[in-house]
C-alpha positions in Angstrom: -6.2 12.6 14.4 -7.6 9.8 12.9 -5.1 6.2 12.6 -5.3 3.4 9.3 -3.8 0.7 9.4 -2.7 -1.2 6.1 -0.6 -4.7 5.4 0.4 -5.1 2.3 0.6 -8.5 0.7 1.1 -10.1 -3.1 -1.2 -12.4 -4.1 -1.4 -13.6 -8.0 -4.6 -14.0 -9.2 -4.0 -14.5 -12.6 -4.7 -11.7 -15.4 -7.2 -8.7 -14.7 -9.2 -7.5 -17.5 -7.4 -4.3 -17.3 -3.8 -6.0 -17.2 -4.3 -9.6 -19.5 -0.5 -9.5 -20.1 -0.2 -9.7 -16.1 2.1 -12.3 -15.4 3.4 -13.3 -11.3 6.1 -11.4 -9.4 8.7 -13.1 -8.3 10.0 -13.7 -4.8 12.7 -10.9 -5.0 9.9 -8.5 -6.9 7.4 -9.3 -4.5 9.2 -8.3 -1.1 10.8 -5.0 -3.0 7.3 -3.9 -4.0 6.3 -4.6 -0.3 9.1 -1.9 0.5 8.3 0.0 -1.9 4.6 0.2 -0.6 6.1 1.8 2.5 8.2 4.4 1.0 5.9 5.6 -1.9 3.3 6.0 1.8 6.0 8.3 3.0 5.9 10.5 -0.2 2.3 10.4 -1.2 1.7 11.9 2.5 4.6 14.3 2.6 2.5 17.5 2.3 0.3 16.2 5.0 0.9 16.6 9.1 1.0 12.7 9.1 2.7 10.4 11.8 3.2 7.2 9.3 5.2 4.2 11.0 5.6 0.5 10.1 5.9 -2.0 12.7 7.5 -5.2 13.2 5.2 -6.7 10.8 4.9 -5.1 8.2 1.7 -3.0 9.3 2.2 0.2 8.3 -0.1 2.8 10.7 -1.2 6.3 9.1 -2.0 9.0 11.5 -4.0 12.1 9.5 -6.5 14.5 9.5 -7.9 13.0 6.3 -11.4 10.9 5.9 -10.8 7.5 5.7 -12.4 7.7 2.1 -9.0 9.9 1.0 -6.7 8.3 2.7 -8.0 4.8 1.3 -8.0 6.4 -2.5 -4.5 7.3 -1.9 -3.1 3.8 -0.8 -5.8 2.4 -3.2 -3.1 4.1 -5.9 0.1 3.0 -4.4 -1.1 -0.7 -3.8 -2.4 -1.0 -7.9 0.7 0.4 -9.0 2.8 -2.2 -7.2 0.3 -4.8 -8.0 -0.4 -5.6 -4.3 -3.3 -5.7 -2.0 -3.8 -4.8 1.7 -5.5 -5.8 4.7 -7.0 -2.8 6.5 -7.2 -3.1 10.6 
């Protein structure tokens, strides 16, 4: 089995092109869409035999038979649609 490891983090970097009406999260919206991130993990890898676990940190560890390549796509998905971004480890 292979293991990813993702942090997810806000940052506001102003309006994208594909989002110009993109304004900044606040405090409260940031940290649920940080919880979120973990929960929407849980379902988008339901149908797979994945070990998924969150530490102390926030790090949330992914343990799959999938490429890397899939199982970056699929947080790829979950991070846009909570506007946040991750560090991998």
């Amino acid at each position: 089995m292979n293991t990813y490891k993702y942090a997810p983090y806000y940052e506001f970097k102003g309006p994208k092109a594909s989002n110009p009406l993109r304004e900044e999260l606040s405090k409260d919206d940031q940290e649920r869409n940080i919880e979120l991130f973990y929960t929407d993990v849980l379902n988008i890898f339901e149908d797979e035999k994945a070990v998924i676990s969150r530490d102390v940190n926030g790090v949330v560890s992914i343990q799959s038979d999938l490429i890397e390549k899939d199982c970056d796509e699929r947080i790829k998905a979950i991070l846009n649609s909570l506007d946040l971004y991750a560090k991998k480890s």
